[in-house]
C-alpha positions as a printed NumPy array, in Angstrom:
array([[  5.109,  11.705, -21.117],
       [  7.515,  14.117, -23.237],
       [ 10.909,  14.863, -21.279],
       [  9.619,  17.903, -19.985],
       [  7.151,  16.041, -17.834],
       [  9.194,  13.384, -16.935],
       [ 11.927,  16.237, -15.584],
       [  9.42 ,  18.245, -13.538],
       [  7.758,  14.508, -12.045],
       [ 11.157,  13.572, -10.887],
       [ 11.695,  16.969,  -9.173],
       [  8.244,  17.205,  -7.534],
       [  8.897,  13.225,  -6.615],
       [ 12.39 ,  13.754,  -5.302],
       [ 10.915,  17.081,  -3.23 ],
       [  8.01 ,  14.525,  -1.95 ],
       [ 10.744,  12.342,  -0.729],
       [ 13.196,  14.5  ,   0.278],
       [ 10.362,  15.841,   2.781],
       [ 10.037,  11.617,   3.781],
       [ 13.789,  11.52 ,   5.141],
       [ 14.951,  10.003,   2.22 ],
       [ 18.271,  11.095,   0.254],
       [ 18.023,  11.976,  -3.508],
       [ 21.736,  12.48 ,  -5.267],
       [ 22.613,  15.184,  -7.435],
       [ 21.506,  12.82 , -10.179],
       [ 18.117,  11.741,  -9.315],
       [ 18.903,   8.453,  -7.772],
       [ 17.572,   6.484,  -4.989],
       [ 18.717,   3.884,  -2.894],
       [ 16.005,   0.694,  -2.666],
       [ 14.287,   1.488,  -0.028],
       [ 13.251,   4.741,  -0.943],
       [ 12.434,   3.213,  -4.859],
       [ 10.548,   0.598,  -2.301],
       [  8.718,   3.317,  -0.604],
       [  7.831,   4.898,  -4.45 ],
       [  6.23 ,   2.084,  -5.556],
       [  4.999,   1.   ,  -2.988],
       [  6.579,  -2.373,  -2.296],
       [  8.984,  -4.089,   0.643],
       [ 12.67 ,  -3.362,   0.023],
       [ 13.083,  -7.117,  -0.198],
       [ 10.36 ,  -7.709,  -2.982],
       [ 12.79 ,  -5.263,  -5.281],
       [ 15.508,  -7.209,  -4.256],
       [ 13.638, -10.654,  -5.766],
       [ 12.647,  -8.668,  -8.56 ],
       [ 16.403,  -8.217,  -9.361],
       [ 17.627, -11.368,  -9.035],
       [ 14.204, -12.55 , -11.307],
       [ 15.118,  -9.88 , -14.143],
       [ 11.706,  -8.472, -13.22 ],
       [ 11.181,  -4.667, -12.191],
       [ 12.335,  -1.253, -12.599],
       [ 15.902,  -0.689, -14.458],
       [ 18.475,   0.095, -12.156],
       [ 21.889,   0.832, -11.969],
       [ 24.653,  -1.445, -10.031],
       [ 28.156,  -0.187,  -8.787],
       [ 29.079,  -0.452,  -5.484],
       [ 25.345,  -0.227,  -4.549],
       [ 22.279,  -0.498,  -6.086],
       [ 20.621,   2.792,  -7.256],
       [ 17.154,   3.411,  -8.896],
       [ 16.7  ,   6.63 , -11.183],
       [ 13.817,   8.514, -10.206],
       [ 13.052,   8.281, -14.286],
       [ 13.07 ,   4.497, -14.458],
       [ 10.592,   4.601, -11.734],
       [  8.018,   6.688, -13.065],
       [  8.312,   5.22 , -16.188],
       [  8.217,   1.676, -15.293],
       [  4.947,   2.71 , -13.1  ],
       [  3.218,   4.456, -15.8  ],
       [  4.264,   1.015, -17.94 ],
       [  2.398,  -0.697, -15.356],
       [ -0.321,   1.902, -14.748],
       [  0.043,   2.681, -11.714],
       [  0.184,   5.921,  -9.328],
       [  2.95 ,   6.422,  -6.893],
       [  2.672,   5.125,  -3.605],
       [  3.745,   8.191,  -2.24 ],
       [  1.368,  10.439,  -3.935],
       [ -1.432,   8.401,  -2.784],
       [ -0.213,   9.032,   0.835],
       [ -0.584,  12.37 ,  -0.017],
       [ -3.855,  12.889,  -0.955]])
């Protein structure tokens, strides 16, 4: 995926969740739950994924935040198709 792709996937993904109830910053992150609800996990398997070393990249501060990117990378790594886009269809 050239970074063209990857730009308009995490726009039509952030739109798709956006439309779920889920908030999106200005910078394409998400909280877990909604990177939960992407790939179609429980909040608390990310969470063991973490703490294993296992998972999606994500960034830590005062909370943890997933980049829209990282996800759809680390899915296509895996080969597999957004939970939320199988909803869809």
């Amino acid at each position: 995926m050239d970074a063209d792709d990857l730009e308009a996937e995490c726009e039509r993904l952030a739109k798709l969740l956006r439309s779920a109830g889920y908030t999106v910053s200005l910078i394409g992150t998400v909280d877990p739950e909604a990177a939960a609800e992407v790939l179609d996990r429980a909040p608390g398997t990310l969470r063991n994924w973490r703490a294993a070393g296992y998972g999606p990249p994500y960034v830590r501060g005062r909370r943890v935040r997933y980049r829209l990117a990282d996800l759809i990378l680390w899915q296509q790594e895996q080969h597999e198709e957004p939970a939320i886009d199988r909803e869809c269809t």
